[in-house]
Every structure is written in C-alpha cells, then in structure tokens.
C-alpha positions in Angstrom: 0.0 0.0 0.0 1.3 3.7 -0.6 2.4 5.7 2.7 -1.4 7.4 3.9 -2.3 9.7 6.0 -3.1 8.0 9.3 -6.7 7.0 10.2 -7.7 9.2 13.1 -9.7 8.5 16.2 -12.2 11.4 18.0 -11.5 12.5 21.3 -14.9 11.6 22.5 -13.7 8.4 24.0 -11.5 10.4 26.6 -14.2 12.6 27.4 -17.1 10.1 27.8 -14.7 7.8 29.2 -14.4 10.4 32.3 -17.6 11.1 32.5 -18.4 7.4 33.0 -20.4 7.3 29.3 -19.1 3.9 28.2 -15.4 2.3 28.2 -13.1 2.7 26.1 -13.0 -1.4 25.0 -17.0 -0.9 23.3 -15.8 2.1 21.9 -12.7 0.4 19.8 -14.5 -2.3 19.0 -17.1 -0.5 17.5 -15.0 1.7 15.8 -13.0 -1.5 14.5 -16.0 -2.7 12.7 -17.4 0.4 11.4 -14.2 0.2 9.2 -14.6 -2.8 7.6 -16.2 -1.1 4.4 -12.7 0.2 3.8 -10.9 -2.8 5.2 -12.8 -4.7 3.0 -15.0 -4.3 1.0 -12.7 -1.2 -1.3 -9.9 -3.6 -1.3 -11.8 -6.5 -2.5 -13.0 -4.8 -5.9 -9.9 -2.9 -6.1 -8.0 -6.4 -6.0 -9.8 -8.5 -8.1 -9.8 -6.0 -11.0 -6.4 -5.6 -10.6 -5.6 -9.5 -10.6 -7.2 -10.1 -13.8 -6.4 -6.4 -15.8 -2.5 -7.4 -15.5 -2.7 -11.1 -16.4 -1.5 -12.3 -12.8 -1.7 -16.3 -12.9 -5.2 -17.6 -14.5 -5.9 -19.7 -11.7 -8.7 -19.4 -9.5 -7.1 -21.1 -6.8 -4.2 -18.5 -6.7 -6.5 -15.8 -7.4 -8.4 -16.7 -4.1 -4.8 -17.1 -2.1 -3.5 -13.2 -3.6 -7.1 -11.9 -2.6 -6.7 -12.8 0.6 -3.1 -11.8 1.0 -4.4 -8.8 -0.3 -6.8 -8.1 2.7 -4.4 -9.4 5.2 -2.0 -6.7 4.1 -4.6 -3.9 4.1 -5.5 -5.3 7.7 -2.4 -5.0 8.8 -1.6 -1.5 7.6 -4.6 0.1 8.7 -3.9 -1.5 12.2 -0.5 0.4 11.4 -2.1 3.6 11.1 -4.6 2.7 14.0 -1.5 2.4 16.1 0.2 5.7 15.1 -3.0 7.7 15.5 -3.6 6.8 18.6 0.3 6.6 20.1 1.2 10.0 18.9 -0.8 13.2 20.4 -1.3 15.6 17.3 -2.2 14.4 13.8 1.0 15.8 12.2 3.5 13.7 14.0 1.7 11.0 13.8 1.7 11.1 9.9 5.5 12.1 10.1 6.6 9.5 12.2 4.5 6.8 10.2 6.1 8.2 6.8 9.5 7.8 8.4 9.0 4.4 9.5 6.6 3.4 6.3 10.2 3.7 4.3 12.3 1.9 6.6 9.6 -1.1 6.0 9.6 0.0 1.9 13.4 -0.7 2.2 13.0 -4.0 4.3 10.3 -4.8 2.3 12.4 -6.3 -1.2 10.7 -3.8 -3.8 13.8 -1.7 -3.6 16.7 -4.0 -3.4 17.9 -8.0 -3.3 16.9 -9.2 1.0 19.9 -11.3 0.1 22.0 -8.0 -0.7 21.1 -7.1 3.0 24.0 -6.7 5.8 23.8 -9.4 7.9 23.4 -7.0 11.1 20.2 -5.8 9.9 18.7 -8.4 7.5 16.4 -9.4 10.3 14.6 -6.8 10.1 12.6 -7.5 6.9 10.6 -9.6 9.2 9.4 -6.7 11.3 7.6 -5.4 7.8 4.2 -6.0 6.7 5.0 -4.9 3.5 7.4 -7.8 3.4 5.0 -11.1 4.2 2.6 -9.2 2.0 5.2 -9.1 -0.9 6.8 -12.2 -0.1 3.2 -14.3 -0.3 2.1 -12.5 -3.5 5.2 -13.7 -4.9 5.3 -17.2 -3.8 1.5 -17.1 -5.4 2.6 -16.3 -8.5 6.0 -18.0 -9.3 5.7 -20.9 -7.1 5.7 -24.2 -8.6 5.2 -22.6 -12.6 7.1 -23.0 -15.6 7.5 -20.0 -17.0 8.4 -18.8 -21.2 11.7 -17.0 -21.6 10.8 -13.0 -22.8 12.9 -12.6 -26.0 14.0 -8.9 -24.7 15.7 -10.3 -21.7 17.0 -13.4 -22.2 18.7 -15.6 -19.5 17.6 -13.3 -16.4 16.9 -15.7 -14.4 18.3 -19.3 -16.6 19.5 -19.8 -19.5 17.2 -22.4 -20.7 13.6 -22.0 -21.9 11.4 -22.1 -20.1 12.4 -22.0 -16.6 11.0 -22.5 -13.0 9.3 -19.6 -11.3 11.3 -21.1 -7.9 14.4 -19.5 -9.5 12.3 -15.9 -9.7 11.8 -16.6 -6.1 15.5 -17.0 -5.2 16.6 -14.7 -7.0 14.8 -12.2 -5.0 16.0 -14.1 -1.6 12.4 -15.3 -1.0 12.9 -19.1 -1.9 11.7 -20.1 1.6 9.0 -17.8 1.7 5.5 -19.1 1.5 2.0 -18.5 1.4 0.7 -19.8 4.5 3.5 -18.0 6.1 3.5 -14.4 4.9 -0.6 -14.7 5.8 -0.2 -16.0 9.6 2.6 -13.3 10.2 0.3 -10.6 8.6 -2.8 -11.4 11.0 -0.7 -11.7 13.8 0.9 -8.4 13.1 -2.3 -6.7 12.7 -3.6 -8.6 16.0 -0.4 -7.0 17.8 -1.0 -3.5 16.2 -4.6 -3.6 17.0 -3.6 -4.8 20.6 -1.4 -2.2 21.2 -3.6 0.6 20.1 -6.0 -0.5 22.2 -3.8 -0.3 25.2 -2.8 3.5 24.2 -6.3 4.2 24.3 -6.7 2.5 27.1 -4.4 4.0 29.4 -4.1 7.1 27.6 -0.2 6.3 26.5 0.8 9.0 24.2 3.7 10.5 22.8 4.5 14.2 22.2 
C-alpha cells in the first residue's frame, strides 16, 4: 500500500470515558468494525480487478490465495495507522513518524533492493515489515511451482534455458523459503499486535508528544 495519512480516532472516548459514558473497550471495538467497508470491501474490488487487468496467474485457486493476501496486508496496515494515531498526540507527528517508518519497511520490504543483498546486522529486520509477508506471499503465489516462457527482450535473467521454474524468480529475489501460508499468519498476527497495542494506548491514555 502507498504511505497514507493516518486514520484518526475522536476524542470523544476520553471525554465520555471520564464522564463514565461507556469504556473505552466498546468504543474500539465498534469503531473497529465500522471500518470494515474500507478494510474490506474497497480492497476486494480494487484487487480483483487488478488481478485479472495485469494477467496475474489464470488460476482461481491463486487468485483466491492473492485476494486474501491482499486483505491481510490492508488489515495489517490500517492496524499500522490505527496504532500511530492513537500513540502520537497531534495528527502531524503522527503522519511524520508513520512516513518515516513506512520507508524503513519499503526498504525492508524487497521492492527496492535484493533481502539477500542485506547486511547481515540488519537483515532481520525484513521480518518486522508488513510490506514484506505481503510481498513475499504475493510472490510465492505467482512464481511458485510454474514454468515460465523466456521474454525474448531479456533473455537468461533468471536461466539460461527455456522455459524455466518460477522457484528461480523466487530465489533470486531471496524469497525461496518464503511461502503463502507463512507471509498470511505473520500478517494477522501483526495486525492482531498492532490492534492490541492501540487498544492499550487508548486504554491507558499512552501517548507520545
């Protein structure tokens, strides 16, 4: 997804929340669901036109997997922004320190560069990136396991015979061990961890600046 502004949360909670209105937990929760038109539903069209207008793999079956992977991602970066809304204390810092750390992810993330061109010191942190499982799945969903024509423009990028496995597409991006099921648990649990800790910034009022 590109960097956003953050999603933003009213104020109301900490003011009926002192005046004994309702709790903060029925508030989030509420507020959780009311999103799920954008979590959701946008996403979904949005992806499957996508899928099919750039002739992604004519499979149902991996349509269905990138679909999902698709909403997991979008999960997990709106829980991103939930977070940084509700962590920071004014609007503006929270979008600069979300930008800030949006890029680090973008780097760690394998658009940019090789992962296996990472130093060792801080090739770890690829796996702190949403934008990396996200990546990482979409990619094992397409290459994995296919046999795939040489383009005449480019020949022997990846092997020098014709055709060649997609698993060498994957390696040579440093995602051979990467896999669907993988990059889809470690995107819910990321969102359930971003969702967890926003709650608890609301919760206790923990905010920064």
């Amino acid at each position: 997804p590109t960097p956003t502004p953050t999603p933003t949360l009213s104020p109301t909670p900490h003011l009926t929340r002192r005046g004994g209105a309702y709790r903060v937990l029925p508030y989030f929760l509420a507020k959780s669901l009311s999103d799920g038109v954008a979590i959701f539903a946008l996403p979904m069209l949005y992806s499957s036109v996508i899928y099919w207008a750039t002739g992604l793999r004519q499979d149902a079956a991996a349509f269905c997997r990138y679909l999902v992977l698709a909403l997991a991602l979008v999960t997990a970066a709106h829980s991103y922004g939930l977070l940084m809304s509700v962590a920071f204390r004014t609007v503006a810092l929270a979008n600069s320190v979300a930008f800030v750390l949006i890029l680090l992810l973008l780097i760690f993330a394998g658009f940019y560069m090789e992962l296996d061109q990472l130093p060792p010191w801080c090739a770890w942190v690829k796996y702190l990136s949403y934008l990396y499982w996200g990546f990482s799945g979409m990619l094992v969903n397409e290459f994995s396991g296919r046999e795939l024509p040489c383009e005449a423009q480019r020949p022997g990028e990846y092997a020098a015979e014709c055709p060649f496995s997609g698993d060498l597409v994957l390696e040579a991006h440093g995602m051979g061990e990467a896999t669907v099921g993988l990059s889809l648990l470690s995107l819910l649990l990321m969102s359930l961890l971003f969702r967890v800790a926003a709650y608890l910034c609301l919760r206790f009022e923990l905010v920064i600046g």
